[in-house]
MARSE-464969 format. One record per residue: residue in three letters; y, x, z of N, C-alpha, C in turn; residue number from 1. Coordinates in steps of 0.05 Angstrom, whole numbers, plus 32768, in hexadecimal, padded with zeros to 4 digits. Layout:
! MARSE-464969
{rest=ala | n.py=Y | n.px=X | n.pz=Z | ca.py=Y | ca.px=X | ca.pz=Z | c.py=Y | c.px=X | c.pz=Z | nr=NUM};
...
//
This chain:
! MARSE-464969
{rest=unk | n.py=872B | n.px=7EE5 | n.pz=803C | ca.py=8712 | ca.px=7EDD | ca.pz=8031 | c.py=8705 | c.px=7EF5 | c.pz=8024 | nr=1};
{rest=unk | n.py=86EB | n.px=7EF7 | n.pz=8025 | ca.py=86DD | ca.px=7F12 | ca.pz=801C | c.py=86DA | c.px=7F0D | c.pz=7FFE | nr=2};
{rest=unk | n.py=86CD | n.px=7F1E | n.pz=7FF0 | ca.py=86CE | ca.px=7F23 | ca.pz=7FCF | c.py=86B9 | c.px=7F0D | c.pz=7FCC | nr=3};
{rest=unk | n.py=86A8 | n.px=7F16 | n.pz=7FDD | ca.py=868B | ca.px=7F00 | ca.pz=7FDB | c.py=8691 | c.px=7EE2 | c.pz=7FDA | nr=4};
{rest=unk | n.py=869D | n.px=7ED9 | n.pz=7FE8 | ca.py=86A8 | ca.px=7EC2 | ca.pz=7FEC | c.py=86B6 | c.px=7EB6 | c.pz=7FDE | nr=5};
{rest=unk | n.py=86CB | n.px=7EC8 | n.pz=7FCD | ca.py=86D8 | ca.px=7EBA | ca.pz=7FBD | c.py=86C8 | c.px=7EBB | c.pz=7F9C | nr=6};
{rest=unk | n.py=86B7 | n.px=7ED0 | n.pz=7F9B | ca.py=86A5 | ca.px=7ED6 | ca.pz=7F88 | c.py=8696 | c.px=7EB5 | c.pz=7F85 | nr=7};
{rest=unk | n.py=8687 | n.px=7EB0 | n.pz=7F9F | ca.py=8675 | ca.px=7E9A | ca.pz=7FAB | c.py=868E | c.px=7E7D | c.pz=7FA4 | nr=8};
{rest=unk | n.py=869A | n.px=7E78 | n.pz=7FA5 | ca.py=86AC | ca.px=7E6D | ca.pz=7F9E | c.py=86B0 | c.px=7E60 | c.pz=7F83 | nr=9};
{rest=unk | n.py=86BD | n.px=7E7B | n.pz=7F71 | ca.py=86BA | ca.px=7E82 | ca.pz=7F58 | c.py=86A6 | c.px=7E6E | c.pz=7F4C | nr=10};
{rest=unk | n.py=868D | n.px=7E7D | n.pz=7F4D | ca.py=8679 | ca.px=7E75 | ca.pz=7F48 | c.py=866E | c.px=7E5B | c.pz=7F44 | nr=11};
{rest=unk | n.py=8671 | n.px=7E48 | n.pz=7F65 | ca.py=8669 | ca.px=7E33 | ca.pz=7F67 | c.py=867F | c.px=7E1A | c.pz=7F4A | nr=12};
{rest=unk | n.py=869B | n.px=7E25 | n.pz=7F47 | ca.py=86B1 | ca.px=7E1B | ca.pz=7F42 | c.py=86A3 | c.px=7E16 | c.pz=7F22 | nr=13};
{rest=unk | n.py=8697 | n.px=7E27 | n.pz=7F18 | ca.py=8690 | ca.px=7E31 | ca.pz=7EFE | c.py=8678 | c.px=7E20 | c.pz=7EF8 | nr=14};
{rest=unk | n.py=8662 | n.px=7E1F | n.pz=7F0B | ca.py=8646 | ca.px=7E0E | ca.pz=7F0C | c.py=8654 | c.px=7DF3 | c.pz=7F07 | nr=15};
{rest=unk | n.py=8665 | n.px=7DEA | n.pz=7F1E | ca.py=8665 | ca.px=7DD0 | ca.pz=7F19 | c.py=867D | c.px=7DC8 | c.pz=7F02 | nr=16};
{rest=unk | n.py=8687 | n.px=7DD9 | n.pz=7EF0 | ca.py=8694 | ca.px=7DC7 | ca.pz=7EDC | c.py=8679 | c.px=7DCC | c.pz=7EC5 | nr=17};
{rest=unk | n.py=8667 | n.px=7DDF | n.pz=7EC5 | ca.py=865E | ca.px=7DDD | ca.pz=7EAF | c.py=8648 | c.px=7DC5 | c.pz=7EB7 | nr=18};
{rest=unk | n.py=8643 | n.px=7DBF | n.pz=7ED2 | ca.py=8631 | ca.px=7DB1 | ca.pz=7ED1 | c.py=863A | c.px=7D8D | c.pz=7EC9 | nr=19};
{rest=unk | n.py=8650 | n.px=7D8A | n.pz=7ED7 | ca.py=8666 | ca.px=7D7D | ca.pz=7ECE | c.py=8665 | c.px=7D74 | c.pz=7EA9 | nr=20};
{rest=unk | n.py=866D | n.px=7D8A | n.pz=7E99 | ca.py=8671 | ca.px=7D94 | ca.pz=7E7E | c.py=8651 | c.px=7D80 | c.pz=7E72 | nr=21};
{rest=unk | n.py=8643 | n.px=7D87 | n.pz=7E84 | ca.py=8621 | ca.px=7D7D | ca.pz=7E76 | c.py=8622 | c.px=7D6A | c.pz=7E79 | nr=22};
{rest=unk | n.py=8623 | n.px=7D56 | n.pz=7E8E | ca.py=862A | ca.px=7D36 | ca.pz=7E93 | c.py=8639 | c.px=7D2E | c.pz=7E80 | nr=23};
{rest=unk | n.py=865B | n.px=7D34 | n.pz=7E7E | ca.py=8667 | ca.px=7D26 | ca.pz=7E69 | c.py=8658 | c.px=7D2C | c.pz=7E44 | nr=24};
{rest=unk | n.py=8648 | n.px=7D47 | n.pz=7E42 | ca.py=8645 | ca.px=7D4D | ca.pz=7E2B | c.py=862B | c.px=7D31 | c.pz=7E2A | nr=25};
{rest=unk | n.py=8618 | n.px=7D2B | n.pz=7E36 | ca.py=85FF | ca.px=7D1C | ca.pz=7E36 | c.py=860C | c.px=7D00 | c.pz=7E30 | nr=26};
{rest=unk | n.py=8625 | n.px=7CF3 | n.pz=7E47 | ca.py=862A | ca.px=7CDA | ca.pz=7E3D | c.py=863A | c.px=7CDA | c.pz=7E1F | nr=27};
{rest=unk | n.py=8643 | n.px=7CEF | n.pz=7E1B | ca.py=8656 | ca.px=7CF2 | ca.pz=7E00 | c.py=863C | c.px=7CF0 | c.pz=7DE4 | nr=28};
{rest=unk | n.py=862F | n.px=7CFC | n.pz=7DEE | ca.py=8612 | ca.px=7CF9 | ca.pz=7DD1 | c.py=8610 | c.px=7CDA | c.pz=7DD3 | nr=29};
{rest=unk | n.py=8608 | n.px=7CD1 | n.pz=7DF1 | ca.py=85FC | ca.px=7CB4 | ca.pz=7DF1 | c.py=8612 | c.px=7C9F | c.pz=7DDB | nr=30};
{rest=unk | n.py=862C | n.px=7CA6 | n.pz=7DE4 | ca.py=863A | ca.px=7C92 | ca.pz=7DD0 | c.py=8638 | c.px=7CA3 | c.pz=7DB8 | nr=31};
{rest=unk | n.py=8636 | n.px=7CAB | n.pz=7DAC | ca.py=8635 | ca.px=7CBB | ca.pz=7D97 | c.py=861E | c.px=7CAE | c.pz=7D8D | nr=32};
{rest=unk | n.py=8604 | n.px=7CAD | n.pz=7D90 | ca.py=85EC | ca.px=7C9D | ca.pz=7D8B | c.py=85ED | c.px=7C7E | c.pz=7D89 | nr=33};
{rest=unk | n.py=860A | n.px=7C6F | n.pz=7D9D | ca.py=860B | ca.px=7C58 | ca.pz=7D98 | c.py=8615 | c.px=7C4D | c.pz=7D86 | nr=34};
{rest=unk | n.py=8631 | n.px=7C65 | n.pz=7D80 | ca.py=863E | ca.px=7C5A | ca.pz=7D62 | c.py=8637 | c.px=7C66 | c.pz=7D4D | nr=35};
{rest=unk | n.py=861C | n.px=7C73 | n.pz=7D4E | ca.py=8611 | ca.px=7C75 | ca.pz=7D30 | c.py=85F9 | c.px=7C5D | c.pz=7D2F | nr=36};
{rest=unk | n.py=85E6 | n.px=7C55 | n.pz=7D43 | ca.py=85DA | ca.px=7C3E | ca.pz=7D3E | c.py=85E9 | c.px=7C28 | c.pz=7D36 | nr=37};
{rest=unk | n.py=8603 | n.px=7C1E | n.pz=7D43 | ca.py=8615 | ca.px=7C04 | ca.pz=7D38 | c.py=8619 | c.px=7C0E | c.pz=7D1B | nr=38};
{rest=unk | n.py=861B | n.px=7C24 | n.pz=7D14 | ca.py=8625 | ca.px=7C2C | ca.pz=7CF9 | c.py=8617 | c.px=7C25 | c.pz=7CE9 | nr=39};
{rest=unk | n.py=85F9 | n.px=7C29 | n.pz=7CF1 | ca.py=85DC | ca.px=7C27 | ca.pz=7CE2 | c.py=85D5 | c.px=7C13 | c.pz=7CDE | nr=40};
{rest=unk | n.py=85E3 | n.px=7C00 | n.pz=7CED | ca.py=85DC | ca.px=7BD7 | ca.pz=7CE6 | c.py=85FA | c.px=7BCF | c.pz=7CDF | nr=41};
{rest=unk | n.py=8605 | n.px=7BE3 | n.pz=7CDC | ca.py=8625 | ca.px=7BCE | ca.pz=7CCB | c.py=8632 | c.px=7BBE | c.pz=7CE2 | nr=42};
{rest=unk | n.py=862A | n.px=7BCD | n.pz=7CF5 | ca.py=8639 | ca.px=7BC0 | ca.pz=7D0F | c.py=865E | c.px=7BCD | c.pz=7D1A | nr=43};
{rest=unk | n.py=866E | n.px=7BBD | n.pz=7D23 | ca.py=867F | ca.px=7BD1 | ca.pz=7D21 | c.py=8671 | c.px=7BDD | c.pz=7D36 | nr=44};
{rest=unk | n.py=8690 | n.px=7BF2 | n.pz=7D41 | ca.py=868A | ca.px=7C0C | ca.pz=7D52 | c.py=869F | c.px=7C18 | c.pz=7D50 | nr=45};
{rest=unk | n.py=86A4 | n.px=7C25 | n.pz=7D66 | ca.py=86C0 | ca.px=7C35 | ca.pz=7D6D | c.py=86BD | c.px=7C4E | c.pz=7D84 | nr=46};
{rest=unk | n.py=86D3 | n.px=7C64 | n.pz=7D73 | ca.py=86C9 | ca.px=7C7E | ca.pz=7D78 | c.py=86DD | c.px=7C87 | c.pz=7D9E | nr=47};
{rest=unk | n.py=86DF | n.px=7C6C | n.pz=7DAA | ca.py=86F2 | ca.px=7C72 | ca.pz=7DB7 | c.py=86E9 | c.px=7C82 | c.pz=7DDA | nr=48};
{rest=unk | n.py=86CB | n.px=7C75 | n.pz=7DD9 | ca.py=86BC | ca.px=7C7D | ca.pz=7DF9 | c.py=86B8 | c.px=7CA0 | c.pz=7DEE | nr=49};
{rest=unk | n.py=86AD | n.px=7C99 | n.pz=7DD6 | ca.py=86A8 | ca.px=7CC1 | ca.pz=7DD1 | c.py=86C7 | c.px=7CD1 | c.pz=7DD4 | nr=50};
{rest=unk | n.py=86D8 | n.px=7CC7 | n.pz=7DC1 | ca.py=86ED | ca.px=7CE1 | ca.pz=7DC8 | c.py=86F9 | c.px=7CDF | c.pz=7DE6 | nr=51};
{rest=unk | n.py=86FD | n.px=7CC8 | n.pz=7DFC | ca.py=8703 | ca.px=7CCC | ca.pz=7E16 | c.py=86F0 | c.px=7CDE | c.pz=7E22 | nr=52};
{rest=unk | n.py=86D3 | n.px=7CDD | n.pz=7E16 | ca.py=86BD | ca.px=7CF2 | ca.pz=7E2D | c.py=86CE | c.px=7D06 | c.pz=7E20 | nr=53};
{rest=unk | n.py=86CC | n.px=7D11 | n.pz=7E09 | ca.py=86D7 | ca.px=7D2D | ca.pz=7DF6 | c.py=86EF | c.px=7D3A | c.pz=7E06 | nr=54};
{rest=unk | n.py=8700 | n.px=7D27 | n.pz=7E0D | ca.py=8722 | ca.px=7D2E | ca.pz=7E13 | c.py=8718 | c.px=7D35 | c.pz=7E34 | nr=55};
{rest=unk | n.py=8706 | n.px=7D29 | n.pz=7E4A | ca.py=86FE | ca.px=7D2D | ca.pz=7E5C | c.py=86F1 | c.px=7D4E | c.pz=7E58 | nr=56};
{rest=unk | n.py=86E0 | n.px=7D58 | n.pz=7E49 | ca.py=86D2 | ca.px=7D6F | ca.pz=7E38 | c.py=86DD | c.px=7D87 | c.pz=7E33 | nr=57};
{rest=unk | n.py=86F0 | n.px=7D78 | n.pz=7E29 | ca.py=8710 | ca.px=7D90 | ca.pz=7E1E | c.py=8718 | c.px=7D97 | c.pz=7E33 | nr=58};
{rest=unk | n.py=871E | n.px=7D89 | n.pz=7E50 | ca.py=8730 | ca.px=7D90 | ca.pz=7E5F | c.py=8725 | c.px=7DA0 | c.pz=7E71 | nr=59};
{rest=unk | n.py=8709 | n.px=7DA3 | n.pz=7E71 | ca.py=86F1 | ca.px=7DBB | ca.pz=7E7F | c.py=86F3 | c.px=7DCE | c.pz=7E76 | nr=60};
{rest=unk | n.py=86EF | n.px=7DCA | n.pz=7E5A | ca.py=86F1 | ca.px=7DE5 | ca.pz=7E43 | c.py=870C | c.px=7DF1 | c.pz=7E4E | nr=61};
{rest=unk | n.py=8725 | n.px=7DE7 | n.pz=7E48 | ca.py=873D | ca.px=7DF4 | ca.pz=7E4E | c.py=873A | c.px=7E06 | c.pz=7E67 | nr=62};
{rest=unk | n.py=872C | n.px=7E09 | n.pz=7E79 | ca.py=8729 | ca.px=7E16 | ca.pz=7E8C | c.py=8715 | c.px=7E25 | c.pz=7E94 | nr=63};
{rest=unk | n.py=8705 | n.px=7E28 | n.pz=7E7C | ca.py=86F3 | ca.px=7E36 | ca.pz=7E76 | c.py=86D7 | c.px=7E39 | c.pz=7E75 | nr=64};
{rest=unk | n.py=86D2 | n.px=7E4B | n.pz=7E69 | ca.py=86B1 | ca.px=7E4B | ca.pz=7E6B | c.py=86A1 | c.px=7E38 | c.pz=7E52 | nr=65};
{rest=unk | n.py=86A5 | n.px=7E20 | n.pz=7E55 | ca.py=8697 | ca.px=7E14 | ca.pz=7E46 | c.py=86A4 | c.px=7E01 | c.pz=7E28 | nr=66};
{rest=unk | n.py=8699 | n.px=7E00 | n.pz=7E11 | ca.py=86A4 | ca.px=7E02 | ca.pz=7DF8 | c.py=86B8 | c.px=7DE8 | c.pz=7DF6 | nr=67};
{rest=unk | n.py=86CC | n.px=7DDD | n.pz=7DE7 | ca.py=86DC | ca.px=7DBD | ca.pz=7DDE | c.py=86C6 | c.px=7DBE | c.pz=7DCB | nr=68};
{rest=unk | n.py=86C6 | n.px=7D9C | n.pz=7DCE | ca.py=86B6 | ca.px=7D94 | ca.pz=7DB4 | c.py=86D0 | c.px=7D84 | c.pz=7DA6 | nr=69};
{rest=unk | n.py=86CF | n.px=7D7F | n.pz=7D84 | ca.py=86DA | ca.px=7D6E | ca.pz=7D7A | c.py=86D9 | c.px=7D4F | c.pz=7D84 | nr=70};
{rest=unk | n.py=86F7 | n.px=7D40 | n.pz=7D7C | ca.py=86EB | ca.px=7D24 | ca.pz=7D82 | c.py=86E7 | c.px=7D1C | c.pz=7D67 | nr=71};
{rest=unk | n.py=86D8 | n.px=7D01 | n.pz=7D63 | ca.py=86C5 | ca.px=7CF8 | ca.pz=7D4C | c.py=86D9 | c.px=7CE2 | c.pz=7D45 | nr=72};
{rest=unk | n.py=86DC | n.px=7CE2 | n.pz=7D30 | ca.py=86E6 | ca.px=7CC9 | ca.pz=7D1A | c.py=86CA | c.px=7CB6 | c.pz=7D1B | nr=73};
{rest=unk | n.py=86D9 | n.px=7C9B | n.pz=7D18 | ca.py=86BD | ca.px=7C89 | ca.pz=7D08 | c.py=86B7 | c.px=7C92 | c.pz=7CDF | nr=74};
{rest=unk | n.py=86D4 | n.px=7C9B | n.pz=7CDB | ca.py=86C2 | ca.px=7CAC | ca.pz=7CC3 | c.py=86AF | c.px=7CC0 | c.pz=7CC4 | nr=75};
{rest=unk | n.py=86AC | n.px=7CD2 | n.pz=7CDF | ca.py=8695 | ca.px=7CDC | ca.pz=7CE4 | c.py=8681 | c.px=7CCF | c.pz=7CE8 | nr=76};
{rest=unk | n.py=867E | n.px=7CC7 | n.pz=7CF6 | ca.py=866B | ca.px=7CB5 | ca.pz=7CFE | c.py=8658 | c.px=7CA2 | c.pz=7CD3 | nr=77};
{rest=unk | n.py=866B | n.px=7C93 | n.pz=7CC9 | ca.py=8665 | ca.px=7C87 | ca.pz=7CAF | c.py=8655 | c.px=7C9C | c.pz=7C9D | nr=78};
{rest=unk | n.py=8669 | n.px=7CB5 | n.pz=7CA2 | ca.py=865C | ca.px=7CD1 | ca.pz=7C8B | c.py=863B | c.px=7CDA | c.pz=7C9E | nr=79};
{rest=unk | n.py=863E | n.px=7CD6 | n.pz=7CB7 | ca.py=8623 | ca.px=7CDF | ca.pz=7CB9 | c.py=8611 | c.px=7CCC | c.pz=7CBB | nr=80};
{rest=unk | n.py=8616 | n.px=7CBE | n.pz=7CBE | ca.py=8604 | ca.px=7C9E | ca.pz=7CB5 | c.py=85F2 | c.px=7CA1 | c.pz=7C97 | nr=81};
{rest=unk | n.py=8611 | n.px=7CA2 | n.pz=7C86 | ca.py=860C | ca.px=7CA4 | ca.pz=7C67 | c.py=85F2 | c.px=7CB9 | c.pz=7C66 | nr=82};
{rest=unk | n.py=85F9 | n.px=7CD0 | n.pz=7C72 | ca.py=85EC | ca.px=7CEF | ca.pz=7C67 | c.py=85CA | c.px=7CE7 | c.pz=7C77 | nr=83};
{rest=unk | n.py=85CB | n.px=7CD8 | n.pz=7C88 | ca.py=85B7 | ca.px=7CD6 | ca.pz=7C9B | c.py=859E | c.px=7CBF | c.pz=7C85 | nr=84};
{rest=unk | n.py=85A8 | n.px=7CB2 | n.pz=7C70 | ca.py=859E | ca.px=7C9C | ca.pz=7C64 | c.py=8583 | c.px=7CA3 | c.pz=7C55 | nr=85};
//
């Protein structure tokens, strides 16, 4: 296989996890926005759809290129509610 090719390769391998990385990061905000609205009407809510996208996130990151995010407690979620008031 020539340099180019595996360069071309490389490359494509890299596009699609970060593009990948942007999908899970977009639905990971979306629940992130849903368990602070339930938070905002005293609704429950559970931090469990965000840290599976996160742990999905992490396992891109591990292989590079693009950053881990933390996963979120519902005490996060309560303290930024609070600070948000």
């Amino acid at each position: 296989m020539s340099v180019h090719k595996e360069i071309t390769k490389h490359v494509e391998q890299v596009n699609s996890r970060v593009n990948h990385y942007k999908q899970l990061d977009q639905l990971r905000e979306s629940f992130i926005e849903e368990a602070i609205l339930l938070c905002k009407v005293g609704e429950n809510f559970s931090v469990d759809k965000i840290n599976e996208v996160t742990e999905q996130m992490n396992e891109l990151a591990r292989l590079g290129v693009v950053p881990t995010r933390k996963k979120v407690s519902e005490e996060m979620v309560v303290e930024f509610v609070n600070r948000s008031k």
